[in-house]
TORKOL-4160 file (C-alpha; in steps of 0.2 Angstrom, whole numbers, padded with zeros to 4 digits, m for minus):
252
<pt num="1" X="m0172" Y="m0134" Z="m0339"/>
<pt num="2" X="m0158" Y="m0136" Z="m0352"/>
<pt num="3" X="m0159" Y="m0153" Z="m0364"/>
<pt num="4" X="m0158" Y="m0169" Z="m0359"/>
<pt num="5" X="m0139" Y="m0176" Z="m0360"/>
<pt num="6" X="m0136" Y="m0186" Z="m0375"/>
<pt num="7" X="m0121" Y="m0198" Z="m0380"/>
<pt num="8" X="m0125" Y="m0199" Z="m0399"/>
<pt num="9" X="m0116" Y="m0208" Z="m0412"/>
<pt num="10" X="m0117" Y="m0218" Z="m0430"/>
<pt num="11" X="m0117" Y="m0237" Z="m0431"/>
<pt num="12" X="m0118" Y="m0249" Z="m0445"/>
<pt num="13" X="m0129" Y="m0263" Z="m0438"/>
<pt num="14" X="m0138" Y="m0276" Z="m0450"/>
<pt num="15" X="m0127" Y="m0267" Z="m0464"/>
<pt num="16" X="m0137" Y="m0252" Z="m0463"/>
<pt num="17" X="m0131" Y="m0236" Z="m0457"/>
<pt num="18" X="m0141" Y="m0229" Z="m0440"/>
<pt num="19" X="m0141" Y="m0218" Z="m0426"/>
<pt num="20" X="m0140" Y="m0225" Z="m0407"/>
<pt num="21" X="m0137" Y="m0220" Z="m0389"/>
<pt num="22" X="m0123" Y="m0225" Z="m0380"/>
<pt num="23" X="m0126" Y="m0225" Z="m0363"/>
<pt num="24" X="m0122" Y="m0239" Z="m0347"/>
<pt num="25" X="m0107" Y="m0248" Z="m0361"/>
<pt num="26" X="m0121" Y="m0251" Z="m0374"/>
<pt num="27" X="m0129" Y="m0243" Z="m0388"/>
<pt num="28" X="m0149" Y="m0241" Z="m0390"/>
<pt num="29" X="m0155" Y="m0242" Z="m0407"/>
<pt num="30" X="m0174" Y="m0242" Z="m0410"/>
<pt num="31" X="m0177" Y="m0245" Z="m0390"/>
<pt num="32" X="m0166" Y="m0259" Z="m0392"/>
<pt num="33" X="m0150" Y="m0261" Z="m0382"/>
<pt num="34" X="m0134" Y="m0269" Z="m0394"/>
<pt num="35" X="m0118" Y="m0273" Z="m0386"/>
<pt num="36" X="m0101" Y="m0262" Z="m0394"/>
<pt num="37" X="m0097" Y="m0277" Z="m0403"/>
<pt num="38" X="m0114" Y="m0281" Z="m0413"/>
<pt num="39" X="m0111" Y="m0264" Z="m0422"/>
<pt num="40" X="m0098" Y="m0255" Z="m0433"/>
<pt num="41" X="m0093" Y="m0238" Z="m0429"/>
<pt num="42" X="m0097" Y="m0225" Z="m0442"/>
<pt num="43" X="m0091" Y="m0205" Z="m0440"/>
<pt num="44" X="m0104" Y="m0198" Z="m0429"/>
<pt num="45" X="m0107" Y="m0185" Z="m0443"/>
<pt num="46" X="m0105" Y="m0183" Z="m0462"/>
<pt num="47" X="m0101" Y="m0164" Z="m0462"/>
<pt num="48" X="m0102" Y="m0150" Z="m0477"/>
<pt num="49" X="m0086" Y="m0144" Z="m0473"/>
<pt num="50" X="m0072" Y="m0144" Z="m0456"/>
<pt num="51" X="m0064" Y="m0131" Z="m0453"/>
<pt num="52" X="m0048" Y="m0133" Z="m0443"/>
<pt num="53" X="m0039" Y="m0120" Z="m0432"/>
<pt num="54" X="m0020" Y="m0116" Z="m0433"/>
<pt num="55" X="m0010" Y="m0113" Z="m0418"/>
<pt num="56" X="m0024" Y="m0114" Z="m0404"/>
<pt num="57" X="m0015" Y="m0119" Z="m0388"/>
<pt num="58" X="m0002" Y="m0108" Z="m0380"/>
<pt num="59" X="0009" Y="m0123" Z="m0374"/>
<pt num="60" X="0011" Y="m0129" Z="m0393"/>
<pt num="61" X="0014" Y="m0108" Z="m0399"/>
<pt num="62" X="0029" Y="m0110" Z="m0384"/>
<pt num="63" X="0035" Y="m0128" Z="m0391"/>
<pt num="64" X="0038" Y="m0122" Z="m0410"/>
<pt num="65" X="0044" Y="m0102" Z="m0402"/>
<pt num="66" X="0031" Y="m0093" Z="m0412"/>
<pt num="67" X="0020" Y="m0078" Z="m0408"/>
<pt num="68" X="0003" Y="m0079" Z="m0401"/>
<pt num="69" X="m0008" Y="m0074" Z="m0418"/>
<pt num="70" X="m0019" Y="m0059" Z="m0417"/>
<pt num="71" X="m0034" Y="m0071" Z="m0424"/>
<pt num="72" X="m0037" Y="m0088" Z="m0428"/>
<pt num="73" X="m0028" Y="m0096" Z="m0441"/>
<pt num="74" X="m0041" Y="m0107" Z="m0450"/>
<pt num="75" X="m0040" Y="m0118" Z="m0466"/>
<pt num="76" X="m0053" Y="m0133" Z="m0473"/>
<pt num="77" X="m0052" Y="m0151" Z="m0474"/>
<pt num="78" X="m0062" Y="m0160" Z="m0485"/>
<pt num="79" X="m0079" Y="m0172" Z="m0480"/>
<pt num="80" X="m0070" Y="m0185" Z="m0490"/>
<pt num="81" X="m0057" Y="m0186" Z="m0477"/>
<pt num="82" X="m0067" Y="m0191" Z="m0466"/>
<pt num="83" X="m0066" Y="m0210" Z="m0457"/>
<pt num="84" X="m0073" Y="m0214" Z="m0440"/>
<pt num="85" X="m0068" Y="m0224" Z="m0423"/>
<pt num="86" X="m0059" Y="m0240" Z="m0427"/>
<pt num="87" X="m0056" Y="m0237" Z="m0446"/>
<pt num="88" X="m0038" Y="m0238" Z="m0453"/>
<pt num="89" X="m0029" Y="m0222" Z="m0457"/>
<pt num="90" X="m0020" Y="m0222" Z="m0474"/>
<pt num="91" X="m0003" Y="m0217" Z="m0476"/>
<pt num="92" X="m0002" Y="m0211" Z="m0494"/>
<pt num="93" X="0012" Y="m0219" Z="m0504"/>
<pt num="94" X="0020" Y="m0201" Z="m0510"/>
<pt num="95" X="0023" Y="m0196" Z="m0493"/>
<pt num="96" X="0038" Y="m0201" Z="m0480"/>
<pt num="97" X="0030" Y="m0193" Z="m0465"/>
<pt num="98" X="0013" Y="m0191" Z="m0457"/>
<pt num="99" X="0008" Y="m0183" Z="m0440"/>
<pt num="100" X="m0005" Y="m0185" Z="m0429"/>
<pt num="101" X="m0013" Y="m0171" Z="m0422"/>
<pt num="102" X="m0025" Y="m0172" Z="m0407"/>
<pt num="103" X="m0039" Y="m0159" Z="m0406"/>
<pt num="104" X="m0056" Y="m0157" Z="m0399"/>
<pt num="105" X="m0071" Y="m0156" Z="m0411"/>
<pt num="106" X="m0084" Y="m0142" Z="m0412"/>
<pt num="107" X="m0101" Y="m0152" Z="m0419"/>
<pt num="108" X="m0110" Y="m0135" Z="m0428"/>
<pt num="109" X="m0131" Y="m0142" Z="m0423"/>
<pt num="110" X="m0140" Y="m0128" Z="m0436"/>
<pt num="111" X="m0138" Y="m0117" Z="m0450"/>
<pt num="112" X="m0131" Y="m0103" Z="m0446"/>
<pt num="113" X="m0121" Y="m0086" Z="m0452"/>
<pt num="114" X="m0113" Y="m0071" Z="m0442"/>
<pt num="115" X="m0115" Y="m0079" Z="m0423"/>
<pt num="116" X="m0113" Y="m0066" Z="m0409"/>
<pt num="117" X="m0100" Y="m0075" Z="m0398"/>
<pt num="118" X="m0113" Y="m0075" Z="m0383"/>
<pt num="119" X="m0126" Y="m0082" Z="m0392"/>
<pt num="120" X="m0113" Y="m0096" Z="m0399"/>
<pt num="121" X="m0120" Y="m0109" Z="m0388"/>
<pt num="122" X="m0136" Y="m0109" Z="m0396"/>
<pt num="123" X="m0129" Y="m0117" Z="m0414"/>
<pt num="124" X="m0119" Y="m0132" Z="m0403"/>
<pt num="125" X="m0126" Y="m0149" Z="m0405"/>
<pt num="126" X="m0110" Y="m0156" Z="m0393"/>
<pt num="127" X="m0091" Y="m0161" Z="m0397"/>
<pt num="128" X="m0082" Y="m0177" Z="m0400"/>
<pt num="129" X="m0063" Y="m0182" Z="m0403"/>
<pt num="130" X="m0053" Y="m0177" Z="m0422"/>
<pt num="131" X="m0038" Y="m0181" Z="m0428"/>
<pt num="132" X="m0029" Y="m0169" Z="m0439"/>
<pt num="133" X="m0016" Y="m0178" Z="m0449"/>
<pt num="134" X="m0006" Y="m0171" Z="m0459"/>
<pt num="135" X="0006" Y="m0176" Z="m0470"/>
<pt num="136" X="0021" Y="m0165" Z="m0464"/>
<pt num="137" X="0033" Y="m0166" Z="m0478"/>
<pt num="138" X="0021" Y="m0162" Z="m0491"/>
<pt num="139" X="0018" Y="m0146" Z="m0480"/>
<pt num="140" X="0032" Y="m0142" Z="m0480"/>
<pt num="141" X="0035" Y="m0144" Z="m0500"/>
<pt num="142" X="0020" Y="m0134" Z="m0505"/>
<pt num="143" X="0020" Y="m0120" Z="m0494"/>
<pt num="144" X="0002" Y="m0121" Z="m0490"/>
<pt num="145" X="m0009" Y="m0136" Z="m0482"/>
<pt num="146" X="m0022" Y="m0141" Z="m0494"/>
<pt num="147" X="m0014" Y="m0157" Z="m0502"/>
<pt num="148" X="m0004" Y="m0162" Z="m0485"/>
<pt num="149" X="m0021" Y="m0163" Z="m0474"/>
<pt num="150" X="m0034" Y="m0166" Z="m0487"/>
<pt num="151" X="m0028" Y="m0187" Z="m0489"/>
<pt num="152" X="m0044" Y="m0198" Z="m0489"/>
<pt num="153" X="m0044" Y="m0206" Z="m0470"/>
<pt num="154" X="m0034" Y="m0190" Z="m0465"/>
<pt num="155" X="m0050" Y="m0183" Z="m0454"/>
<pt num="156" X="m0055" Y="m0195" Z="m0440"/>
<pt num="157" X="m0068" Y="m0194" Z="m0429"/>
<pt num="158" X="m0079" Y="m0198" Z="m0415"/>
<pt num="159" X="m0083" Y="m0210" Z="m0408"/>
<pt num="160" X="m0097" Y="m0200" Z="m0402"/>
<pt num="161" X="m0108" Y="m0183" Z="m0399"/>
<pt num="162" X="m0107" Y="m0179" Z="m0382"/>
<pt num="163" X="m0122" Y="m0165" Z="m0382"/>
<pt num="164" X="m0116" Y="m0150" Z="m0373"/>
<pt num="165" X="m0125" Y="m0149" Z="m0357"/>
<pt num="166" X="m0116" Y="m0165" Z="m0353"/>
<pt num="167" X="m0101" Y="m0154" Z="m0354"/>
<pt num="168" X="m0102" Y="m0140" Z="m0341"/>
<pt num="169" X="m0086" Y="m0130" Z="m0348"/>
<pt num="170" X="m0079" Y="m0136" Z="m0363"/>
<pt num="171" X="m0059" Y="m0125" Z="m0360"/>
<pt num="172" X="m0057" Y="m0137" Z="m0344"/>
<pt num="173" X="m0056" Y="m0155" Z="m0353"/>
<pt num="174" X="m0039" Y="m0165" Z="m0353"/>
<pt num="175" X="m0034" Y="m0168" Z="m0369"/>
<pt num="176" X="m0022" Y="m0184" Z="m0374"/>
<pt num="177" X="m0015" Y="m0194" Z="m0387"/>
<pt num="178" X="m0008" Y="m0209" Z="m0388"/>
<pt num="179" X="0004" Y="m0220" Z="m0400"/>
<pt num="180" X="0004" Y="m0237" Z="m0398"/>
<pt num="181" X="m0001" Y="m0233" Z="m0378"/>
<pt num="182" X="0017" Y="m0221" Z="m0377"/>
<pt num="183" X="0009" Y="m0204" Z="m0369"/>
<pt num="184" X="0011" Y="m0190" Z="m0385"/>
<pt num="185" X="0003" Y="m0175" Z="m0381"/>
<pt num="186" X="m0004" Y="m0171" Z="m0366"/>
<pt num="187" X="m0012" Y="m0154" Z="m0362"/>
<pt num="188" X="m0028" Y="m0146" Z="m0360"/>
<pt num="189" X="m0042" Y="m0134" Z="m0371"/>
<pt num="190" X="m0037" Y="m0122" Z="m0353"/>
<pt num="191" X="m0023" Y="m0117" Z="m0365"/>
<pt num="192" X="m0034" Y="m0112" Z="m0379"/>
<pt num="193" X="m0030" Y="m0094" Z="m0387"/>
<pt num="194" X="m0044" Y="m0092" Z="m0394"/>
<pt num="195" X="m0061" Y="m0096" Z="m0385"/>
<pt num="196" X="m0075" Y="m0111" Z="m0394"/>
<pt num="197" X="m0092" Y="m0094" Z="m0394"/>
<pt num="198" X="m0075" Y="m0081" Z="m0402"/>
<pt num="199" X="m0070" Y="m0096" Z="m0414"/>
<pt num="200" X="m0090" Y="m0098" Z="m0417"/>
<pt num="201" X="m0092" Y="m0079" Z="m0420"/>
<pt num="202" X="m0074" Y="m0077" Z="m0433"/>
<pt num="203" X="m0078" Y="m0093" Z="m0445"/>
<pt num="204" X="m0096" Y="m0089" Z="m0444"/>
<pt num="205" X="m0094" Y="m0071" Z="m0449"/>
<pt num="206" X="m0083" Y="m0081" Z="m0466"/>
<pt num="207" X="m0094" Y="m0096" Z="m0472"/>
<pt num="208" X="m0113" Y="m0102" Z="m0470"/>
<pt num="209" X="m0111" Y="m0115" Z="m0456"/>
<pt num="210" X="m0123" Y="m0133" Z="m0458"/>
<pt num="211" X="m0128" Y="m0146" Z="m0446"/>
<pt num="212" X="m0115" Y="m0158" Z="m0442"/>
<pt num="213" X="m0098" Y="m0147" Z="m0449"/>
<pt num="214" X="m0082" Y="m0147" Z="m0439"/>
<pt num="215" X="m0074" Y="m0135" Z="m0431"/>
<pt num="216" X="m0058" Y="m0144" Z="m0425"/>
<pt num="217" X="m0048" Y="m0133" Z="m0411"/>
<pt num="218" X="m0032" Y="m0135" Z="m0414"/>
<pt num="219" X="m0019" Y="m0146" Z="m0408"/>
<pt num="220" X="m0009" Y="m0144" Z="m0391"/>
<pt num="221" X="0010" Y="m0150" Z="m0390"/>
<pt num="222" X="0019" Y="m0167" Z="m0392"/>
<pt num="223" X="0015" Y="m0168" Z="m0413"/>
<pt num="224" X="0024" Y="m0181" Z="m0422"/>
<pt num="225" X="0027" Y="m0197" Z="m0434"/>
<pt num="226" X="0017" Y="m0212" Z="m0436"/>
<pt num="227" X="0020" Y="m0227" Z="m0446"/>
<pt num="228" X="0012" Y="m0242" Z="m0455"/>
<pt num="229" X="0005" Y="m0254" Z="m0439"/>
<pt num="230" X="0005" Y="m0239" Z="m0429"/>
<pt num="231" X="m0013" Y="m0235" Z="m0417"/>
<pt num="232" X="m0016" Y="m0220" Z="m0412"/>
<pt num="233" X="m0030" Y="m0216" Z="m0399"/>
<pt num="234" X="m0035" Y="m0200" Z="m0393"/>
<pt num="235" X="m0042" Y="m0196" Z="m0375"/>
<pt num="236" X="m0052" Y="m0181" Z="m0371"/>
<pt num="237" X="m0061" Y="m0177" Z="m0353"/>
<pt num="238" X="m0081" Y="m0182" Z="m0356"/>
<pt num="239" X="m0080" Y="m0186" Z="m0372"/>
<pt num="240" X="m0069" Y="m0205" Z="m0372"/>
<pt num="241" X="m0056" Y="m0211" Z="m0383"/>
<pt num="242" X="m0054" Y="m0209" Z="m0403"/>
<pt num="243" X="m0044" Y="m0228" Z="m0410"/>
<pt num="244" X="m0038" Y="m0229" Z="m0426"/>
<pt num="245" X="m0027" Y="m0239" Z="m0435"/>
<pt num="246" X="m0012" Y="m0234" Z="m0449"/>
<pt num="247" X="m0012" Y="m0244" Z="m0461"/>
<pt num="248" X="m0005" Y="m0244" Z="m0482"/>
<pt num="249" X="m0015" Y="m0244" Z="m0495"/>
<pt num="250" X="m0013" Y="m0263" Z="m0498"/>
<pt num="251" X="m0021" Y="m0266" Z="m0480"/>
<pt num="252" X="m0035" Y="m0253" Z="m0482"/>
């Protein structure tokens, strides 16, 4: 008999941080059932590390006329990017344009270094939504993507866990997004090149993997601009929708 199912997330409540439930539109915290708008939502994790995968989907390889890579193209964000459901992403003064990305997120559950790809599973602790944004001129400037993704408020997600037993196959979700409710990217992780357990087994085979880091999955077609007053929500199959809001600095 596998786990039970589990929607999990982070909530301030009484202006202290804990973890709750979601389940039937409400969120149990301490055996006690709070309504969405009695809490704040908090990122469902704080992790070490996320690592993001480059040219994962083979409708977005098609949409920039690029060949399929050999093996994953992977690169780090920084935990200080990250912002949870609801909270306002900043668009950095020194930039003139920033992208949203849609992608699913990998939740690593335990410690763990040089994973077989069928025993993968086993380090899960569940998925949730992420946002890679990316401030696309400033890629484009630099020549490599550590300055253009690494913006504080340039890592969001949640707004929950959902455990992995609640999610039969994970490469058969819809994945969507959103701007200002305009249909963006609309695909699904069928179109993954490579596989969650092969990703698992590659990174892990690189870097020490902790509880609660991101492996974000790439990003299917239909990337593009955002502005200031912008909302951007992402929709995956199982998991719900991710909101944010862009806002400057001023508005932060």
């Amino acid at each position: 008999m596998g786990p039970k199912s589990v929607i999990k997330g982070r909530f301030l409540y009484n202006n202290k941080a804990v973890e709750g439930i979601f389940k039937d539109g409400k969120i149990e915290i301490d055996g006690f059932d709070l309504g969405l708008s009695q809490v704040k939502f908090l990122p469902p994790v704080m992790p070490s590390k996320i690592i993001c995968v480059g040219l994962n989907y083979e409708d977005h390889a098609k949409e920039l006329k690029m060949d399929i890579p050999d093996e994953p193209i992977i690169f780090l964000k920084p935990p200080s990017a990250v912002i949870g459901h609801e909270d306002n992403i900043v668009y950095p003064r020194i930039s003139r344009r920033v992208d949203y990305e849609a992608e699913l997120g990998v939740v690593i559950g335990k410690k763990c270094k040089d994973v077989k790809e069928d025993e993968a599973a086993d380090v899960i602790l569940g998925y949730t939504a992420f946002n890679d944004i990316t401030a696309r001129d400033l890629q484009k400037k630099d020549g490599q993507w550590t300055r253009a993704k690494s913006f504080d408020t340039f890592a969001p997600l949640g707004p929950y866990i959902v455990t992995q037993d609640e999610i039969a196959d994970p490469q058969k979700l819809s994945i969507k997004l959103f701007l200002n409710g305009e249909l963006k990217q609309d695909s699904s992780t069928r179109n993954f090149i490579f596989e969650i357990p092969y990703l698992i087994e590659f990174i892990s085979g690189i870097m020490t993997l902790q509880p609660g880091d991101i492996i974000a999955t790439g990003t299917p077609p239909g990337v593009g601009p955002m502005k200031v007053g912008d909302i951007i929500e992402i929709e995956i199959d199982k998991i719900g929708v991710l909101r944010n809001y862009v806002s400057s600095r001023a508005e932060r």
